[in-house]
N, C-alpha and C positions, 0 to 999 in steps of 0.2 A: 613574331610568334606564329606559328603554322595555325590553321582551324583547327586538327585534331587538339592541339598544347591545349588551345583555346574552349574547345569543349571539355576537354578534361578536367580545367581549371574550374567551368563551371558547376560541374558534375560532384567536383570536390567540395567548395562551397553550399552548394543546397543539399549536399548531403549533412556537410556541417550544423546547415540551419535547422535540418530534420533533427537532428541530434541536440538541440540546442531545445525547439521546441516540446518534442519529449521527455525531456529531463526536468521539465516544470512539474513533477510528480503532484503538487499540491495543489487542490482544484479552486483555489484562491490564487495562489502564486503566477497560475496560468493568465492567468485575464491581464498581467502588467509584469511584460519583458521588460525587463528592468537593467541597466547601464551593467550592474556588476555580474547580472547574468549573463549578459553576450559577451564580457570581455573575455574568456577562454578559447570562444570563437571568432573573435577579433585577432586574438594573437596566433592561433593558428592558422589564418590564411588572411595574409594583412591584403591582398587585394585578386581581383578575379576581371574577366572579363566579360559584359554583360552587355546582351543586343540591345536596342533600342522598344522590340518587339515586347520585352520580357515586362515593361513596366504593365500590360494590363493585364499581366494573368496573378493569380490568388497567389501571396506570398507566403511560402512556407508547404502548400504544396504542390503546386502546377507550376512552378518554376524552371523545371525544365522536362523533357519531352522525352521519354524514354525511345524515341525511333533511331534510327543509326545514325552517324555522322551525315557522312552522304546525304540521306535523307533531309535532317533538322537541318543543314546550312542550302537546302536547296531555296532558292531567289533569297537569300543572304543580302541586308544591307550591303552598301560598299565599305562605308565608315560604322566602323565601332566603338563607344564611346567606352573608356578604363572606368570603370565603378570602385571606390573602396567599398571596403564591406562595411563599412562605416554607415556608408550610403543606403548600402540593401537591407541593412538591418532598419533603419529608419523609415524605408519603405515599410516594412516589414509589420510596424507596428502600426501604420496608420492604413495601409494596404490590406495586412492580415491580421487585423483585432477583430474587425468585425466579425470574420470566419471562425477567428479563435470564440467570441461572445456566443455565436451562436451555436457553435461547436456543444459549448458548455451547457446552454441553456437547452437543447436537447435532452442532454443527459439527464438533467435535473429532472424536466419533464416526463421524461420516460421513466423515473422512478418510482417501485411501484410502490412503495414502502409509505403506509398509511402514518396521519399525524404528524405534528410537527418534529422537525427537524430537531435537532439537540447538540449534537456533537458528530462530524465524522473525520473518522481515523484513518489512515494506511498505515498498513504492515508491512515493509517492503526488505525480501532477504538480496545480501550481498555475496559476491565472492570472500570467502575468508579472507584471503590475500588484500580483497581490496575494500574490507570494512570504512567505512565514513569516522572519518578523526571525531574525538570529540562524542563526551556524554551528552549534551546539550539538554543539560539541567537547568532548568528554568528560562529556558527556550521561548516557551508557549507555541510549539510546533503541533503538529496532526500526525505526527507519521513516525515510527518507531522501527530503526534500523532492527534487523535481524540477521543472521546468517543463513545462507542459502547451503541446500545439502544434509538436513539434521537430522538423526531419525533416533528420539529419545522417550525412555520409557520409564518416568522416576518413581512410579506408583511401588508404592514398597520399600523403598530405598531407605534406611537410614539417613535422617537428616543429618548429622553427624559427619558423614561420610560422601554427603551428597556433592558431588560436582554439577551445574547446570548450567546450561545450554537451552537459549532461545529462551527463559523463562520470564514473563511480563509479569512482572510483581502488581498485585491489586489491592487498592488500599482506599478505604473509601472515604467521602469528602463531600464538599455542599454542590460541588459541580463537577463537570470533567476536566482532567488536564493532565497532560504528559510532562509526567515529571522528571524522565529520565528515558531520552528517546531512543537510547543507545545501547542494545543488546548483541553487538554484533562482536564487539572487540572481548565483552568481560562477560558476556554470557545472560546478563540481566537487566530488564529496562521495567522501567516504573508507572503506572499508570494509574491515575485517581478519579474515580466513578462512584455518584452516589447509590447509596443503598438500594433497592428493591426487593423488598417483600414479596411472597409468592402465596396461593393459594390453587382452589383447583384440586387437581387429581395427581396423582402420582407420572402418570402416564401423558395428564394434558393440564401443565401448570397455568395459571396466572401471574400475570407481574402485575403490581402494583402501580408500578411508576412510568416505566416505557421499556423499552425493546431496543433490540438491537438484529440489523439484516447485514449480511456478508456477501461479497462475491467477488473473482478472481479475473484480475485484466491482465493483458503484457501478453510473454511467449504461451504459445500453446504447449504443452506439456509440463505448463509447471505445475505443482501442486502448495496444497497443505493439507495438515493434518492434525486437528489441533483441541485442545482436552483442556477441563478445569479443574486443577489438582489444591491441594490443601495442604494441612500437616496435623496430624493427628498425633494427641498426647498421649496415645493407648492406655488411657486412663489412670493417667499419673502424672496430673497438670504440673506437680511439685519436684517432677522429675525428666528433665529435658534430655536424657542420655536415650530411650529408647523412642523418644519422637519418631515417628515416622510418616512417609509421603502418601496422601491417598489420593488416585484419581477418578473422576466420573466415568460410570462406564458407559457415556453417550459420547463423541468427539463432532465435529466439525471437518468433515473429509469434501474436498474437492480437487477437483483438478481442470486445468484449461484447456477446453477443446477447441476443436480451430473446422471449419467446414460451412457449408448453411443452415442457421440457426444455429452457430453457436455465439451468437453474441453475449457477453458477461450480462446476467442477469441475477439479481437482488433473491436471498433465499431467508426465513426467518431461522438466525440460530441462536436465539434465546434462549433454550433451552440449553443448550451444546456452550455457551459461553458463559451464563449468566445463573448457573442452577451447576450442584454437584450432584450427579443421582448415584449412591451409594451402594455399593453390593456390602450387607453386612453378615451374609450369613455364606460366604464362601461358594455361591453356588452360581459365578459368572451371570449373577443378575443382577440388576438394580430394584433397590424393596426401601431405598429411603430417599427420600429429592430433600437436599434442602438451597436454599439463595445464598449466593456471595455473603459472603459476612455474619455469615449465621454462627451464632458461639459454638456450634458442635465440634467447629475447626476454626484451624488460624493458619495466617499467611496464606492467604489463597494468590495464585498465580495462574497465568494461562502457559501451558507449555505449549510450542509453537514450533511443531515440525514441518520441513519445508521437503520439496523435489526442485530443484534447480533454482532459479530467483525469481520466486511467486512473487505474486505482490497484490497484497490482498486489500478489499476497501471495505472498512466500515461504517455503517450510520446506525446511532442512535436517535429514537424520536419516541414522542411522548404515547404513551398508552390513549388510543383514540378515546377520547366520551364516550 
């Protein structure tokens, strides 16, 4: 095998590994690569070749040297030992967990989001084409497939007639749980969050219970754009033909920048996720807030419009003392 074959091979490989440790979307899942996770990358490059040099650098990302050929094989061993990937991945986890550990523990750290922890989510949208199989109903997962590309507007709509797209059905419960992580294939994923009670001003609510912050990681330019809609009985609880869809006139809009300072940073949209503020008198305002699950409305849902494959992260955490 020539040196170029030979860097290529390697080049191919830790791009795999790249590929392998970003796809650990869940910030549990990350901290323990796991046998059934590398084997997709095991079988696509059953082996590579690997200097002797490479074992002291951080696995997973300084593994290979972005200079030219030429360059990287200058004062090149003589002998190079054949590595299965078998091998590098092993390396991998005892070489690159610490990295990975600390990686994580940053994060956490730098979060600025007051209170205890509670529950945190991803919302990550898919190529249609290439939605994730499977509802994974009763999963106990964090993270709820979406479809990427959506740009949906059901406020008004006849329930009757409604087709939906991206809609996180909210149904509430003594704790959090995804109960149906998969909105990508059928348009609809299920998600169970206790109550919270609201008080305050129209303008600057209170929650009762705790909060919830958002923010957007991954490609730059992806977005969302995302609203807390209901169903209104238009006051004829006894009569479900003219139902119709009402949404908050407050949404959740962001989008991912990429530059200095733009690192994903925590924003509180309590308000925007967790409260529906009502325009009832037609005139593009809001003049009523009420909290998820308030009997004004039923079937509350988040609709959840995307720009390319956002992929958005949630935490809920307890309303400080």
């Amino acid at each position: 095998m020539t040196w170029r074959r030979r860097n290529r091979a390697r080049r191919c490989a830790v791009h795999d590994l790249r590929e392998v440790l970003n796809w650990q979307h869940d910030w549990k899942a990350t901290l323990s690569v796991g046998e059934s996770t590398l084997q997709p990358l095991i079988q696509r490059r059953s082996s590579f070749y690997l200097s002797p040099r490479d074992s002291h650098l951080n696995a997973g990302v300084a593994l290979y040297s972005t200079s030219s050929p030429r360059a990287h094989n200058k004062g090149r061993p003589r002998h190079w030992r054949k590595a299965t990937m078998q091998q590098l991945l092993r390396k991998c986890v005892f070489a690159g967990l610490a990295g990975l550990v600390l990686t994580a523990g940053i994060a956490f750290a730098a979060d600025p989001t007051p209170g205890k922890n509670l529950f945190q989510l991803e919302v990550i949208a898919y190529a249609g084409s290439n939605c994730p199989q499977g509802d994974f109903i009763g999963t106990n997962r964090h993270q709820i497939a979406v479809k990427a590309d959506v740009n949906d507007n059901p406020s008004g709509q006849q329930v009757s007639t409604l087709v939906r797209q991206n809609d996180i059905m909210l149904a509430a419960g003594d704790d959090f749980q995804v109960v149906d992580g998969n909105a990508c294939i059928d348009g609809v994923a299920r998600f169970q969050l206790p109550a919270n009670p609201i008080g305050g001003t129209l303008d600057d609510p209170t929650f009762q219970n705790y909060l919830v912050y958002g923010r957007l990681v991954g490609k730059p330019g992806t977005g969302v754009d995302v609203r807390t809609c209901a169903t209104n009985n238009a006051g004829t609880p006894d009569d479900p033909s003219d139902d119709f869809i009402q949404c908050s006139t407050e949404n959740w809009v962001e989008v991912r920048s990429k530059g200095p300072g733009s690192a994903p940073k925590y924003s509180n949209v309590s308000k925007s996720l967790l409260t529906v503020c009502l325009d009832t008198n037609a005139d593009l305002a809001c003049d009523t807030r009420v909290a998820l699950f308030d009997a004004a409305l039923y079937d509350y849902f988040w609709n959840w419009n995307t720009t390319g494959k956002a992929h958005a992260q949630l935490v809920f955490t307890a309303v400080p003392d």
